[in-house]
C-alpha positions as CSV (number, residue, x, y, z in Angstrom):
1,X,36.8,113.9,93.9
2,X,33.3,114.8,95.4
3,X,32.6,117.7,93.1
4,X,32.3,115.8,89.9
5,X,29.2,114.3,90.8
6,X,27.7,118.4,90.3
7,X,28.0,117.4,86.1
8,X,25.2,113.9,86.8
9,X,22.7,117.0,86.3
10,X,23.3,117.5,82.3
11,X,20.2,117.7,80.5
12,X,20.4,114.7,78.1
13,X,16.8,113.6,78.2
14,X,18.0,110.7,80.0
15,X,19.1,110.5,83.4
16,X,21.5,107.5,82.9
17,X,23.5,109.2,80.4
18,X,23.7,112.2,83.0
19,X,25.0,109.9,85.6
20,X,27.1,108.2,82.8
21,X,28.9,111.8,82.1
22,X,30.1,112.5,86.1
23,X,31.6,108.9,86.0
24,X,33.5,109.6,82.5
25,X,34.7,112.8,84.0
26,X,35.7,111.1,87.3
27,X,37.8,108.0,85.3
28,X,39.7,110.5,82.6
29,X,40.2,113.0,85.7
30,X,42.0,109.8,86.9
31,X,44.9,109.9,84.3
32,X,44.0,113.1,81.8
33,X,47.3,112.5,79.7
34,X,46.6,108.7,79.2
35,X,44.6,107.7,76.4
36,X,41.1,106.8,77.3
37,X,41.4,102.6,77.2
38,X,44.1,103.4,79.8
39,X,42.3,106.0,81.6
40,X,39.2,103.8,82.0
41,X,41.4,100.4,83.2
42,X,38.4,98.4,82.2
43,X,37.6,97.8,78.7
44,X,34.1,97.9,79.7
45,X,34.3,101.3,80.9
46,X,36.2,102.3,77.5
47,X,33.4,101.3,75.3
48,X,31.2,103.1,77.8
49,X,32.9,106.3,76.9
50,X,32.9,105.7,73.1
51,X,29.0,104.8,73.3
52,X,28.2,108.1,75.1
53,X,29.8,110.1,72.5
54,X,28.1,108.1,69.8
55,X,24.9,108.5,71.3
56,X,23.0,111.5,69.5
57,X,22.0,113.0,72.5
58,X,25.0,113.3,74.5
59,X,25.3,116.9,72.6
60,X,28.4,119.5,73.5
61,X,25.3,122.6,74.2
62,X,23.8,119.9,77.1
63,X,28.2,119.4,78.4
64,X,28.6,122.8,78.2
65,X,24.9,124.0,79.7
66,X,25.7,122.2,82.8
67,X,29.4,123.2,83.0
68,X,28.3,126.8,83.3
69,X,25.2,125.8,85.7
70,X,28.3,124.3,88.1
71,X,30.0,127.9,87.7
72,X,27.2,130.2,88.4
73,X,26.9,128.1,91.5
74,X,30.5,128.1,92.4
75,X,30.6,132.1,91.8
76,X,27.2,132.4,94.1
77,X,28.8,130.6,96.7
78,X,32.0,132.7,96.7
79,X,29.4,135.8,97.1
80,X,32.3,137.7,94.8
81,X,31.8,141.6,94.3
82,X,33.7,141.3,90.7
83,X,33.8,138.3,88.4
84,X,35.8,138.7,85.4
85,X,34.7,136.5,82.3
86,X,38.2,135.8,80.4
87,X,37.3,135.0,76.6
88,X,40.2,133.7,74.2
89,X,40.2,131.6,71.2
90,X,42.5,128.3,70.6
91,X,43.2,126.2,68.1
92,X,42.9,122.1,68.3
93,X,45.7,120.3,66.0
94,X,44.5,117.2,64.2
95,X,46.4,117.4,60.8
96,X,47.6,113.3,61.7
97,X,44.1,112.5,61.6
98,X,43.7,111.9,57.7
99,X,40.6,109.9,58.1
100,X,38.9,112.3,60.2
101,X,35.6,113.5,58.7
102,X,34.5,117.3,59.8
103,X,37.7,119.1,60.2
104,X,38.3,122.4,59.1
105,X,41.4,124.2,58.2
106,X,43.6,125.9,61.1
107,X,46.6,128.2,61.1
108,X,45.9,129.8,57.6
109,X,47.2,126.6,55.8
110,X,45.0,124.3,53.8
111,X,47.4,121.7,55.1
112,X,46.6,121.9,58.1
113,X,43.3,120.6,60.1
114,X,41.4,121.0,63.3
115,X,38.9,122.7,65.3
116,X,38.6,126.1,66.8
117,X,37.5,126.4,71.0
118,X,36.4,129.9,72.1
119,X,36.1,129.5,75.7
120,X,34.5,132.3,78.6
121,X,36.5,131.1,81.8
122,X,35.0,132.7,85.0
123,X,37.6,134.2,88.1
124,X,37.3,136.7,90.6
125,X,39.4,139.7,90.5
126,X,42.2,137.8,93.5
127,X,42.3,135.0,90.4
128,X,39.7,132.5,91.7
129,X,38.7,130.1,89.3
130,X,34.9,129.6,89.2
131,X,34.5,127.5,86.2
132,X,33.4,127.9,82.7
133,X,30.5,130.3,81.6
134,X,30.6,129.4,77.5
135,X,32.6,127.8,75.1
136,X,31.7,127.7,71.2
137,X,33.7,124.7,69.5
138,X,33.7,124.7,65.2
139,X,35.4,124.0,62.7
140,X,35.9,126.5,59.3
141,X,34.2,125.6,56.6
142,X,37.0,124.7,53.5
143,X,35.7,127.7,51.2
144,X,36.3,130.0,54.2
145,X,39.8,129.2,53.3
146,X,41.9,131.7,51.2
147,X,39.7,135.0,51.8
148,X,41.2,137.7,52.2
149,X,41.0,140.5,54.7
150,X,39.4,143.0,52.7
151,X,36.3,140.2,52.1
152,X,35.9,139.7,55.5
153,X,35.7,143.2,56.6
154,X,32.8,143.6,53.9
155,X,30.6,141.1,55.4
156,X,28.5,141.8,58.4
157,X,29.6,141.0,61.8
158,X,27.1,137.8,61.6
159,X,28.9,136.3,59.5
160,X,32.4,136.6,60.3
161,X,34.2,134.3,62.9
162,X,34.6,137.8,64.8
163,X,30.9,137.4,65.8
164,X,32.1,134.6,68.4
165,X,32.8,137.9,71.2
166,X,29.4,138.9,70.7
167,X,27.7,135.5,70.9
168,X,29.7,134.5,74.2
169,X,28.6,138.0,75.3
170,X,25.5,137.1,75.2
171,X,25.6,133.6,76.1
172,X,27.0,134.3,79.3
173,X,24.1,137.0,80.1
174,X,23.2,138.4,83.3
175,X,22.3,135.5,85.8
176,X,24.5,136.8,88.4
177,X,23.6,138.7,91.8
178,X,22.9,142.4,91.6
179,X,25.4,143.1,93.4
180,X,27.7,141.5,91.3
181,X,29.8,143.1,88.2
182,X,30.9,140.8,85.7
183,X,33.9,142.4,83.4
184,X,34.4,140.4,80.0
185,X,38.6,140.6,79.9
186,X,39.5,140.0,75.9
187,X,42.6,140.3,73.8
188,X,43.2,143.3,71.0
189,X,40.8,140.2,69.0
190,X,37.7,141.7,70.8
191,X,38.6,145.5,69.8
192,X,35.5,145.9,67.5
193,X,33.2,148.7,67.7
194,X,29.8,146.0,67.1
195,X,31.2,144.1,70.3
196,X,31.2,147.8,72.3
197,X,27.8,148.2,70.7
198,X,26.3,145.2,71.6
199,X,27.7,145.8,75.5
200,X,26.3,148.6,76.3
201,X,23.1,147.4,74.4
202,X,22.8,144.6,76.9
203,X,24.6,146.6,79.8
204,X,27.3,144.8,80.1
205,X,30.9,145.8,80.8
206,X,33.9,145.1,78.9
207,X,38.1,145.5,79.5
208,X,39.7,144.6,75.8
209,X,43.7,145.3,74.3
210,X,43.6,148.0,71.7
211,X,44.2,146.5,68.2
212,X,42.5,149.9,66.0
213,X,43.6,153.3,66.2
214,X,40.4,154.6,65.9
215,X,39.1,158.1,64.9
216,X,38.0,160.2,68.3
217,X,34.4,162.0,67.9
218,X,35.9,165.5,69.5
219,X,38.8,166.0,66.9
220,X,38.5,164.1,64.1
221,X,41.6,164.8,63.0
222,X,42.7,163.1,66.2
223,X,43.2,159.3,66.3
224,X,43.0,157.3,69.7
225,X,46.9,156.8,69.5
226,X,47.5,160.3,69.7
227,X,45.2,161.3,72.5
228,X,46.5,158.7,74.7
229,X,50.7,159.5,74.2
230,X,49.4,163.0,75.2
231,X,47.8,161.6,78.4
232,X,49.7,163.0,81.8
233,X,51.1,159.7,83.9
234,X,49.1,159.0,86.7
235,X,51.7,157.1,88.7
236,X,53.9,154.1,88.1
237,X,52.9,150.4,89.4
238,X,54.8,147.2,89.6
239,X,53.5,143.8,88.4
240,X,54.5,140.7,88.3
241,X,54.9,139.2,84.6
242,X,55.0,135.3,84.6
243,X,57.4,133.5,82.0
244,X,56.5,132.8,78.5
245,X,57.5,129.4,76.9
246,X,56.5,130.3,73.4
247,X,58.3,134.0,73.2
248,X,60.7,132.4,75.7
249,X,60.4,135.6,78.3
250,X,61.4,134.5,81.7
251,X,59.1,136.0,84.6
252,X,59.8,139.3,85.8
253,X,58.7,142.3,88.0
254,X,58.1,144.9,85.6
255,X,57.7,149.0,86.8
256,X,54.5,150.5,84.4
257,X,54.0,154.0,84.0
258,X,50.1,154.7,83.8
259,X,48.0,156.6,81.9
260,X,44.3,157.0,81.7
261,X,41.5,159.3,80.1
262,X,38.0,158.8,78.4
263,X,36.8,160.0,74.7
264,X,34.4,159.3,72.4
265,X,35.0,157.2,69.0
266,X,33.2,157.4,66.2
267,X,31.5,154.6,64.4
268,X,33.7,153.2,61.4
269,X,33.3,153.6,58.0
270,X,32.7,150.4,56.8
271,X,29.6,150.6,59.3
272,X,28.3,153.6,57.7
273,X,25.3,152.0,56.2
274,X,24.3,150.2,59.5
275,X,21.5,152.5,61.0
276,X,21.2,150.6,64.3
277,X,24.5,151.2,65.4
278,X,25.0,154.6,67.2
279,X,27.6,157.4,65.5
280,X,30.0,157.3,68.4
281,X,30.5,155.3,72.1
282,X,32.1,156.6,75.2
283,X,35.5,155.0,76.3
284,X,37.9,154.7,79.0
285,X,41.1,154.7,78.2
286,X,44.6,152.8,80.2
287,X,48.2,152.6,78.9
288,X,50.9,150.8,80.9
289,X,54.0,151.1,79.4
290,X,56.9,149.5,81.2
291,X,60.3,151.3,82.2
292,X,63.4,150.2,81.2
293,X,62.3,146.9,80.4
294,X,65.4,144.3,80.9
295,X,67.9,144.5,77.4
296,X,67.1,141.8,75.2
297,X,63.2,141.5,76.0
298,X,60.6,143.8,74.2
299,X,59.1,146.1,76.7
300,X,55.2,145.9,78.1
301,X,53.2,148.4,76.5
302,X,49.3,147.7,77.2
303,X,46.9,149.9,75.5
304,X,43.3,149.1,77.3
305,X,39.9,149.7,76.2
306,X,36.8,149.8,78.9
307,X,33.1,150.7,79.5
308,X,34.0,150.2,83.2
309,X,34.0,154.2,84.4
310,X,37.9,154.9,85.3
311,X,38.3,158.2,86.6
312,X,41.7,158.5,88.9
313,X,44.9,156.4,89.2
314,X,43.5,153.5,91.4
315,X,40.6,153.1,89.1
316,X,43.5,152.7,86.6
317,X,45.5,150.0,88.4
318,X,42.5,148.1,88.9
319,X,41.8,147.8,85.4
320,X,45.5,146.9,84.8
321,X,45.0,144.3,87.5
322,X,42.0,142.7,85.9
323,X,43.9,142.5,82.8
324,X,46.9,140.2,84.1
325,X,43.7,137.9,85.1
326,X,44.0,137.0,81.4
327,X,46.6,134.4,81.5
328,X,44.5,132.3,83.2
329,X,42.5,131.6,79.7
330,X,45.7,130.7,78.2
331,X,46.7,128.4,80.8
332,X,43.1,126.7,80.7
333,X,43.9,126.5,76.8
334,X,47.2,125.1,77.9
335,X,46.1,122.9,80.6
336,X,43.3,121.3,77.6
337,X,46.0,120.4,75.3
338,X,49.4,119.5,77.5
339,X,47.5,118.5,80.9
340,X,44.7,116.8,78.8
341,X,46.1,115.8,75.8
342,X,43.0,116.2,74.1
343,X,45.1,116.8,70.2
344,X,45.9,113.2,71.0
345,X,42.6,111.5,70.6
346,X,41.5,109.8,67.6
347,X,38.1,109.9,66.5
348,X,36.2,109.5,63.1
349,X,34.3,112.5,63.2
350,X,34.9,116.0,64.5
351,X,31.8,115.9,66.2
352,X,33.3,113.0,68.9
353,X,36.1,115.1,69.6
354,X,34.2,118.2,70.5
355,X,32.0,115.6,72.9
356,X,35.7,114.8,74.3
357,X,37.2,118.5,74.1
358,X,33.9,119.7,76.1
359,X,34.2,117.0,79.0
360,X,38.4,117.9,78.6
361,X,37.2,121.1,79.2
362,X,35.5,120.4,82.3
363,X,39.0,118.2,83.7
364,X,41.0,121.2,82.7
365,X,39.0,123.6,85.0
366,X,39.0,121.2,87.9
367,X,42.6,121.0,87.7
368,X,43.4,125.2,87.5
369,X,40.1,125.9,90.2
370,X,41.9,123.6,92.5
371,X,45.8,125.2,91.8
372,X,44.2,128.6,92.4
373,X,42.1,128.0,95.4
374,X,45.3,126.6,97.3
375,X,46.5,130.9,96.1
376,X,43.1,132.5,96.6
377,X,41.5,130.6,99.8
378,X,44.8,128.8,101.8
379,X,43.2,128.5,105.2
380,X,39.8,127.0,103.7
381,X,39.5,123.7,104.4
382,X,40.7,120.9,102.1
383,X,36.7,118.8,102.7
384,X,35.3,121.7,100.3
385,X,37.4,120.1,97.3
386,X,38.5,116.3,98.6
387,X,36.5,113.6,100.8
388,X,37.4,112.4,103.8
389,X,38.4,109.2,102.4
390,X,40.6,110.8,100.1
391,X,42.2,113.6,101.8
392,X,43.2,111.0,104.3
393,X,45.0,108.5,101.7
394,X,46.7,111.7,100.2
395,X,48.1,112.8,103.7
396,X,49.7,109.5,104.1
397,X,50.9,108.6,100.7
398,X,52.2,112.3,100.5
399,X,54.1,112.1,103.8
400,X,54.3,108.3,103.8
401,X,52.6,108.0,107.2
402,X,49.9,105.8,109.0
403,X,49.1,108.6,111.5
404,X,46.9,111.1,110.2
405,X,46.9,114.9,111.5
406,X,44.8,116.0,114.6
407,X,42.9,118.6,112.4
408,X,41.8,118.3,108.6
409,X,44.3,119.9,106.6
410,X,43.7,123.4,104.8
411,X,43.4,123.5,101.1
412,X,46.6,124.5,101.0
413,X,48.2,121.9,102.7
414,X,46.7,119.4,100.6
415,X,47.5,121.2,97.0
416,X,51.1,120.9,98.5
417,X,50.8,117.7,99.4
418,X,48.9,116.5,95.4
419,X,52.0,118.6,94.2
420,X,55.1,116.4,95.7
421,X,53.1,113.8,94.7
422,X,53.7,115.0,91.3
423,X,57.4,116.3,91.7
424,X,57.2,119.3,93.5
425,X,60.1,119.5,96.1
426,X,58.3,122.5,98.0
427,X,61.7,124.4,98.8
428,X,61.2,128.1,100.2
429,X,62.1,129.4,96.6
430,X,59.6,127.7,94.9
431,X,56.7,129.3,95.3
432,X,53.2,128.0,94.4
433,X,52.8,124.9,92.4
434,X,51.9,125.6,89.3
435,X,49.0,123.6,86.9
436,X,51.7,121.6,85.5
437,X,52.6,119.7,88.5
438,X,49.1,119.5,90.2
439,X,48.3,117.8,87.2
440,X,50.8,115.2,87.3
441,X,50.7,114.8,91.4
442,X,46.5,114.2,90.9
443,X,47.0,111.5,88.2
444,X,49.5,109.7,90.8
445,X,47.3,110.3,93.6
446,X,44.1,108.8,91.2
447,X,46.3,105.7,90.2
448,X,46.9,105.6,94.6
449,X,43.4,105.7,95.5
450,X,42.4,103.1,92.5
451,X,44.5,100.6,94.0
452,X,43.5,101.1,97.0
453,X,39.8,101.1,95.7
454,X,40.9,97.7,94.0
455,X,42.2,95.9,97.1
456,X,39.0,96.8,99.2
């Protein structure tokens, strides 16, 4: 697809290996599950790949420098009022990999060996993808291994793996329009009171899950649990929750009861001795606790944190509706390992595979930004993601045709059409294709237009 040629602009100090990364994208795009001999076809492609992640230059700050440069221009174009910056943290699996030199230990066992991604994945507030803004890839160190909580919490934010919210914070910065408000949407991980410093330091804005039941500046006798149970309800809202494989929680319309205020809390004291953070912060606060939640299934009870001034019940639901934005992150995460298979390669060093998680990365976003545009933007036309050589082979391999329509077919049409190809029946009760299934109709329609490529 056309808008893989937007990566031949990395900063490598050489332009061939620039144009060299749009092709790699473009041939592992083709087939992301396969491995990259069969993704390539052409074992003179292959070692192409393997020679640009030898190479010394080909470095995962110059992938991931022009992988946000793509973004900011995808978010310009959209001219969005809101763009929520989604941060999460994953783990990459490479325990099989015995010979593998630079991996660090994952999932609190020594056992077990990998890398950790931290990734800043850009949407608007109707769930547009726009790309991604940052993404820190490392591996722990093997003394980090065994220390306990109470150690970490001694050490200063700089130095604990914490410290990743505040560097994306910053790494994503403010080269947006003025007119634009960019919300940084985290998980209770995010709930510490140096990340809220550090936001309003650099005025930035923030919507995070509660993990600490902080101590409120007014009352300190008061924690922030308390002052929120004796928060009035503001109204009830429902939302849709989507399924769960890992908890097993099938989707579900769920009825919340909301809740909101703002306090003050005060500075923790472990922090005591740190002079350059201030005493207290100002904080809005939003609970959504669902009612009656089906038997069997633990009920939703979201305990939000923001800088983003919330002062009446739509305020509220907004917040609660850039919230649910945060699946997305997951399913990017998902997407990278399942749609990408990126656990599956084998490389020597841990340093090839961030290369490969990095330009995985960039596959993985191309896959969601088209699944969500066919949601976000259906009557936009299908030229804005396809050529009109392709779009053309996909309407008649999709609907098995010679004719081809009188009017080029919206991106939602064509996201329909990439979908069958990959299984999709399209019956009225199926709703939108989900990433699973785009994923597998593009690597059929990749292996169609290679043939076709082939006898040309």
């Amino acid at each position: 697809m056309g808008r893989f040629e937007d990566y031949a602009k990395a900063d490598f100090g050489d332009e061939r290996l620039s144009k060299r990364l749009a092709i790699i994208i473009k041939q592992l795009a083709g087939n992301p599950t396969a491995s990259i001999s069969a993704a390539c076809r052409d074992p003179h492609q292959s070692k192409a790949v393997y020679r640009f992640v030898d190479n010394d230059e080909t470095t995962v700050e110059a992938i991931t420098e022009v992988t946000r440069g793509v973004t900011l221009s995808n978010i310009n174009d959209a001219n969005a009022s809101v763009v929520l910056i989604l941060q999460d943290t994953s783990e990459l699996n490479y325990s099989n990999l015995t010979e593998t030199e630079g991996l660090g230990s994952i999932s609190g066992r020594s056992t077990a060996r990998g890398m950790e991604v931290h990734s800043a994945v850009a949407v608007s507030e109707m769930g547009e993808v726009f790309g991604l803004l940052a993404q820190k890839i490392w591996v722990r160190p093997p003394e980090d291994f065994g220390h306990s909580a109470a150690t970490c919490k001694k050490l200063p934010i700089e130095e604990k793996e914490s410290y990743k919210w505040l560097e994306t914070l910053e790494k994503v910065g403010s080269s947006f329009p003025e007119s634009t408000k960019v919300v940084h949407v985290c998980d209770r991980e995010a709930d510490i009171f140096e990340f809220f410093c550090k936001a309003e330091e650099d005025n930035s804005h923030y919507l995070c899950k509660k993990r600490s039941n902080r101590n409120i500046e007014d009352d300190v006798s008061k924690k922030l649990d308390e002052f929120t149970n004796a928060l009035p309800e503001a109204g009830t809202i429902n939302v849709h929750v989507p399924r769960c494989s890992h908890t097993k929680r099938p989707a579900r319309i769920a009825e919340l009861s909301i809740r909101h205020g703002k306090c003050r809390i005060i500075k923790p004291k472990l922090l005591e001795k740190n002079k350059e953070l201030p005493e207290a912060i100002g904080i809005y606060v939003v609970t959504a606790e669902e009612i009656n939640p089906p038997e069997g299934h633990e009920g939703i009870h979201w305990q939000l944190i923001t800088n983003v001034p919330t002062e009446n019940f739509v305020d509220a639901v907004t917040r609660i509706s850039w919230y649910t934005q945060r699946w997305k992150i997951e399913t990017f995460h998902r997407t990278l390992k399942s749609g990408c298979k990126v656990e599956e390669l084998q490389f020597e060093s841990a340093d090839k595979l961030m290369k490969l998680t990095a330009i995985y990365s960039i596959i993985a976003l191309q896959i969601m930004l088209l699944t969500y545009a066919a949601r976000t933007n259906p009557d936009e036309s299908c030229e804005t993601y396809l050529t009109e050589d392709e779009w053309k082979i996909l309407y008649r391999s999709a609907n098995r045709t010679k004719r081809l329509p009188e009017k080029t077919p919206t991106i939602y049409e064509a996201v329909l059409m990439i979908a069958r190809l990959g299984g999709f029946l399209a019956r009225k009760s199926d709703g939108f294709p989900g990433v699973t299934v785009i994923w597998r109709g593009l690597t059929s329609f990749y292996t169609i237009l290679d043939a076709i490529t082939f006898l040309m």
